[in-house]
C-alpha positions as CSV (number, residue, x, y, z in Angstrom):
1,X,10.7,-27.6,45.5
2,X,13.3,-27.1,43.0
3,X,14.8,-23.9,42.8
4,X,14.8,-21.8,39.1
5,X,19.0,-21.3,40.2
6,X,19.8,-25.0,40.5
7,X,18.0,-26.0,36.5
8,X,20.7,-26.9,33.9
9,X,21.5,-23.1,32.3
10,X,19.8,-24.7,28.9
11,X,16.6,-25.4,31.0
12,X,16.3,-22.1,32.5
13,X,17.0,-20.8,29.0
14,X,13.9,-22.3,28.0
15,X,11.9,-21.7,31.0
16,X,12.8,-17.4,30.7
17,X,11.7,-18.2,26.9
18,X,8.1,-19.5,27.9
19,X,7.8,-16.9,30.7
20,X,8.1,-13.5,28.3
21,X,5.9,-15.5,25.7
22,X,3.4,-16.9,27.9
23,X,1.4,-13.4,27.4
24,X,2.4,-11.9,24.0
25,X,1.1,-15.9,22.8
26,X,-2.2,-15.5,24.9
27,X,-2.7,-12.2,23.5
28,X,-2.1,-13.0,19.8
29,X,-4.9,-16.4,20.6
30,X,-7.5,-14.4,22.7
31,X,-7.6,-11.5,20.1
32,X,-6.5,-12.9,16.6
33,X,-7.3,-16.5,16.3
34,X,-10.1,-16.7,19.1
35,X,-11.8,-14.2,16.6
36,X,-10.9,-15.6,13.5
37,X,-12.2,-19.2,14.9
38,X,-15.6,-17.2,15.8
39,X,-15.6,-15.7,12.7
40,X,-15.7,-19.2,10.6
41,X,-18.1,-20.6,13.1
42,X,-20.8,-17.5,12.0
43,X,-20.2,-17.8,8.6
44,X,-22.6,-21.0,8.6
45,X,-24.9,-19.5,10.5
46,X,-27.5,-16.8,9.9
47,X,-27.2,-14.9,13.2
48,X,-27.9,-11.5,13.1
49,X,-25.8,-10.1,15.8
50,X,-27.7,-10.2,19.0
51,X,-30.3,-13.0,19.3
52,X,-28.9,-16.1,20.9
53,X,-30.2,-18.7,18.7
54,X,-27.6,-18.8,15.5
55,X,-29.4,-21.1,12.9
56,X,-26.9,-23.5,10.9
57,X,-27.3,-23.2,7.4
58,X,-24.5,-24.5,6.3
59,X,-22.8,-23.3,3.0
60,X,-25.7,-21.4,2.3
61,X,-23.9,-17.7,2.7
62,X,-21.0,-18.7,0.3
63,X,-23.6,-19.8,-2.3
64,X,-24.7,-16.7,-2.1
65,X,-21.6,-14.8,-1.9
66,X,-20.5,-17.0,-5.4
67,X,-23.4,-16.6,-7.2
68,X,-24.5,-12.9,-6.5
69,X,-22.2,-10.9,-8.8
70,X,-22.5,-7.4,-6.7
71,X,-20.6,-9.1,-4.1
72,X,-17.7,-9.3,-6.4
73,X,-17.8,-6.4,-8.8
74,X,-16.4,-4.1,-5.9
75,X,-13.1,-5.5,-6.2
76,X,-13.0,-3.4,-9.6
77,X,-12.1,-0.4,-6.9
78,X,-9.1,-2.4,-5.7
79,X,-7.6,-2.1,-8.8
80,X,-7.1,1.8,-9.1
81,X,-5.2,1.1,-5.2
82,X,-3.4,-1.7,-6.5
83,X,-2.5,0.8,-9.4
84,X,-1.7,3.5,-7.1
85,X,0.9,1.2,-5.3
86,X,3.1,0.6,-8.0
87,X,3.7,4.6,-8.1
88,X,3.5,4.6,-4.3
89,X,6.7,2.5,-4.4
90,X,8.3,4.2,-7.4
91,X,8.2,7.5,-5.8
92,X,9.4,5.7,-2.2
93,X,12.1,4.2,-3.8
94,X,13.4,7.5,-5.5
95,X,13.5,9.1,-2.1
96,X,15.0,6.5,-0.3
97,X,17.9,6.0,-2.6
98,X,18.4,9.6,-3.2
99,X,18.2,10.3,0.7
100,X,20.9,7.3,1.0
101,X,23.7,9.1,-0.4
102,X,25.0,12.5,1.0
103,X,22.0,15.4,0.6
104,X,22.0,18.4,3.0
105,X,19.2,18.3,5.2
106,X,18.2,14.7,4.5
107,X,17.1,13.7,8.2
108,X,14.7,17.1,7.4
109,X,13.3,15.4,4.4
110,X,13.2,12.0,6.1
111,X,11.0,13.0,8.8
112,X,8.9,14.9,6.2
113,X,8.0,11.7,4.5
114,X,7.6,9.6,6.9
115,X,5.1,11.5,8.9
116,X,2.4,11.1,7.2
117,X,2.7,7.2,8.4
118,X,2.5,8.1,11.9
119,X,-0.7,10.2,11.8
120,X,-4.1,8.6,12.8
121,X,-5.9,7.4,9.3
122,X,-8.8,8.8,10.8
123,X,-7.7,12.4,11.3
124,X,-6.1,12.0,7.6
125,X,-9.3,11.0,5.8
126,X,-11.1,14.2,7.6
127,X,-7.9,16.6,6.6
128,X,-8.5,15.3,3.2
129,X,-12.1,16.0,3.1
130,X,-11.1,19.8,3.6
131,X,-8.4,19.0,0.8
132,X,-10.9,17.6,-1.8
133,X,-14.1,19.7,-0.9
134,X,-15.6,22.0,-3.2
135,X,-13.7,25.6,-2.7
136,X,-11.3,23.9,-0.5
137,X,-7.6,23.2,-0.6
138,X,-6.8,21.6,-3.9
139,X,-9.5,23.8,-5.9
140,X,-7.9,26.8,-4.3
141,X,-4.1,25.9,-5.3
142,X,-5.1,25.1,-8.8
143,X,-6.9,28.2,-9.5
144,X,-4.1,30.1,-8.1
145,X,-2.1,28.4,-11.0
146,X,-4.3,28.8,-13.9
147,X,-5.7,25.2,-13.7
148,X,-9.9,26.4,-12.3
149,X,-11.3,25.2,-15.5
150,X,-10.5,21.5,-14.6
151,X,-11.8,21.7,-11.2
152,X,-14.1,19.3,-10.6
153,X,-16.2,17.5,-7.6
154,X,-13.1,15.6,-6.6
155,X,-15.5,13.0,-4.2
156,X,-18.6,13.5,-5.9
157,X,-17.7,12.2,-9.6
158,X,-18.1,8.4,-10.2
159,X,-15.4,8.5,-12.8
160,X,-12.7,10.1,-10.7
161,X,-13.9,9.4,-6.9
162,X,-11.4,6.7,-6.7
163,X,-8.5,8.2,-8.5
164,X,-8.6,10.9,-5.3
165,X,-8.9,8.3,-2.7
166,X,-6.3,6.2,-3.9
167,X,-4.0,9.3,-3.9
168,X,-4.9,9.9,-0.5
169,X,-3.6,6.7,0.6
170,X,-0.5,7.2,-1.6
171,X,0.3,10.2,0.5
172,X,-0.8,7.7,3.6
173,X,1.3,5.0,3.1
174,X,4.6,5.8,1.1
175,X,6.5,7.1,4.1
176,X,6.1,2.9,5.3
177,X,7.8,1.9,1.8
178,X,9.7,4.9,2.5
179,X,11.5,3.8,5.5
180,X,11.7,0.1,4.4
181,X,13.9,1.0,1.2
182,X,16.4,3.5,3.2
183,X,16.7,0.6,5.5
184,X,17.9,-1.8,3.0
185,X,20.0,0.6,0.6
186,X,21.7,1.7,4.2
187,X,22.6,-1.8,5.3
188,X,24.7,-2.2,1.7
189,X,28.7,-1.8,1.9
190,X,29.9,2.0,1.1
191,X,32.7,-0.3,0.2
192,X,30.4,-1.1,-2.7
193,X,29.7,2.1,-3.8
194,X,33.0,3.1,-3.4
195,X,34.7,1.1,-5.3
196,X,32.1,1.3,-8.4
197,X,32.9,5.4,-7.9
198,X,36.6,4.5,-8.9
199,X,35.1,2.0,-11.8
200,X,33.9,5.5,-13.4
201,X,30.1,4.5,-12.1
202,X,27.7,7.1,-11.6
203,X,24.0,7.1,-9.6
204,X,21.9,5.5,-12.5
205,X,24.6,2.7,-12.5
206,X,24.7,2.3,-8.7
207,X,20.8,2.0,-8.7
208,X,20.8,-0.1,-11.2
209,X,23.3,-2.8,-10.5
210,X,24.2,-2.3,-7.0
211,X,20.6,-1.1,-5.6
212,X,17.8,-2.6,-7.2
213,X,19.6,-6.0,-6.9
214,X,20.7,-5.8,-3.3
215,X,17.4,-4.9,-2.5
216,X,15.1,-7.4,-4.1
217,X,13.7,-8.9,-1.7
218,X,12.3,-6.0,0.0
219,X,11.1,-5.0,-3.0
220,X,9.2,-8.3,-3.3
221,X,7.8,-7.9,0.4
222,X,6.4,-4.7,-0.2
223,X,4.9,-5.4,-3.4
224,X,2.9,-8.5,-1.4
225,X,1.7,-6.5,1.1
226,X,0.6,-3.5,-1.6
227,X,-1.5,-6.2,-3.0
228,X,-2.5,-7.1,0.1
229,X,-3.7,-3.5,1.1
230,X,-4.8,-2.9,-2.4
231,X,-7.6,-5.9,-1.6
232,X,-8.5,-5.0,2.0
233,X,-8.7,-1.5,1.3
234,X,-11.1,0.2,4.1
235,X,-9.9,3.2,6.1
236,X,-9.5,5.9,3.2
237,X,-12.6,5.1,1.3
238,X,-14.9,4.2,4.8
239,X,-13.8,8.0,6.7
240,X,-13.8,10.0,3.1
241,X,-17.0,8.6,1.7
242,X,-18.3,5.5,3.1
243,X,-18.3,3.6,0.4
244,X,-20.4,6.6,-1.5
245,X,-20.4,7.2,-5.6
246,X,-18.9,3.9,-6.2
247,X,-16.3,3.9,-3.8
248,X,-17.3,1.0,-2.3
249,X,-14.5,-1.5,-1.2
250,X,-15.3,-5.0,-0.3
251,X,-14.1,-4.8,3.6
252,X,-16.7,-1.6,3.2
253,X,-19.5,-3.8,1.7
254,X,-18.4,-6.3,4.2
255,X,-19.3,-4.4,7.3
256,X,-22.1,-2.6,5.9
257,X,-23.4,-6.2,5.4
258,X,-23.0,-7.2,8.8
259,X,-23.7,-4.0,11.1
260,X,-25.7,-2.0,9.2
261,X,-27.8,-4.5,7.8
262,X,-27.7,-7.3,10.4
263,X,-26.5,-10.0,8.2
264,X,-23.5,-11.0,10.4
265,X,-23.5,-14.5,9.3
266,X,-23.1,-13.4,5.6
267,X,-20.6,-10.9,6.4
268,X,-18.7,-13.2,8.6
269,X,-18.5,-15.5,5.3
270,X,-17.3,-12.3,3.0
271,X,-14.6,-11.7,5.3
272,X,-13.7,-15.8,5.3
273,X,-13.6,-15.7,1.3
274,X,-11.5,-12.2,1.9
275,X,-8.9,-14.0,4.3
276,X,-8.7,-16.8,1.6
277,X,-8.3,-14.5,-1.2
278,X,-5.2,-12.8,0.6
279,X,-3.8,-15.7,1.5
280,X,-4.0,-17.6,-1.8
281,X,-2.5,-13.9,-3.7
282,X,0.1,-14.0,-1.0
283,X,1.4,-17.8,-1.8
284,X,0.8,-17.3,-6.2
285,X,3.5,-14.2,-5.3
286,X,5.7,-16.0,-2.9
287,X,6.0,-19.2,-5.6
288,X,7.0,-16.7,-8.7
289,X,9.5,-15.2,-6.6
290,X,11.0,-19.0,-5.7
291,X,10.6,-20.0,-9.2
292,X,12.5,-16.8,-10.5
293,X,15.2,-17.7,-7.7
């Protein structure tokens, strides 16, 4: 038997390659493409979720996915997240470039915005119940400040529902963008900045012209996976309301569809044309970006 100490060192390069793979690659096939492959197959049938017979029907559930508009008019909620990322990433960006030059207690105010990210989307969406119920947090701050005649039903209005949930996960997800853009401004040369200080530049300049260009790319990255997010939206809205007062989300509808209603063929086919959807958004985005280049 050959012995792992006599291979050519190239050899045992690759062989201590395949060995710490082996199980991160059989862990990414049983539980992401195992699934997805399963998750195709049901989509052309009508199985319901626990009888063993799964009747082919072919392309019958996207017929009726593309011809029933209810299926698609949820995706009008995506917009007010997709809105809410672009001043998610505004106000992450002002941080992280503020927080990237010198500012007393800026590790303070680091971890103060990037907490929110580490906390369980669960527990958030019940601390924001108590936020957005009727006497509760917010109603109680803005009549300390003069503001009670605006008060409202901040999850029980139709017209303003989503407004307060994607607010909530503004507050859930800018500490990611956060972090991302005080990685990238902090791996750009002082020498940079330094020498556009003796140029007479000042912060707007730097940002403008040093920043925003050195960072591109990440700004492009995050942008694709706010759309992303903005489409799959589910946590917020499902905890908060469950899809209540037209807050519905389509990942919402989605699972409604398929465990609630036992239509797990259908729903299997929603979440297909979802996949699809992200992936074709995600390739429009990365070909402007190589066109611009």
């Amino acid at each position: 038997m050959l012995k792992f100490s006599n291979l050519p060192y190239k050899k045992q390069q690759l062989v201590i390659i395949a060995a710490f793979s082996l199980i991160p690659v059989a862990l990414l096939i049983t539980f992401a493409y195992v699934p997805v492959m399963n998750m195709i197959q049901y989509s052309f049938t009508n199985w319901n979720g626990f009888s063993k017979n799964k009747e082919y029907v072919g392309l019958e559930n996207y017929k009726m996915i593309f011809t029933r508009p209810e299926y698609f008019k949820v995706f009008t909620v995506s917009l007010y997240y997709f809105a809410a990322t672009f001043f998610q990433m505004g106000i992450a960006l002002y941080f992280a470039t503020i927080l990237s030059f010198n500012v007393k207690f800026k590790n303070l105010f680091k971890g103060i915005l990037f907490f929110p990210y580490l906390l369980n989307g669960v527990a958030i969406g019940f601390m924001f119940l108590i936020f957005f119920r009727p006497e509760g947090t917010l109603d109680t701050v803005m009549q300390a400040i003069g503001l009670g005649n605006i008060i409202q039903l901040w999850l029980g209005n139709p017209d303003i529902i989503n407004i307060s949930l994607a607010g909530t996960s503004v507050w859930r997800y800018m500490g990611f963008n956060f972090i991302i853009f005080l990685g990238a401004i902090s791996s750009i040369s002082g020498e940079v900045f330094e020498a556009s200080e003796i140029d007479g530049a000042n912060r707007w300049h730097q940002f403008i012209y040093i920043i925003l260009p050195s960072i591109k790319r990440i700004i492009q990255l995050n942008l694709i996976l706010a759309i992303s997010g903005a489409i799959s939206a589910f946590e917020i809205p499902y905890i908060m309301t469950g899809g209540s007062n037209g807050s519905e989300t389509f990942v919402i509808q989605t699972v409604s569809i398929a465990f609630k209603y036992g239509k797990v063929g259908l729903g299997s086919a929603m979440a297909v044309v979802l996949l699809l959807i992200v992936i074709i958004v995600t390739l429009i985005q990365k070909s402007a970006f190589k066109e611009e280049e």
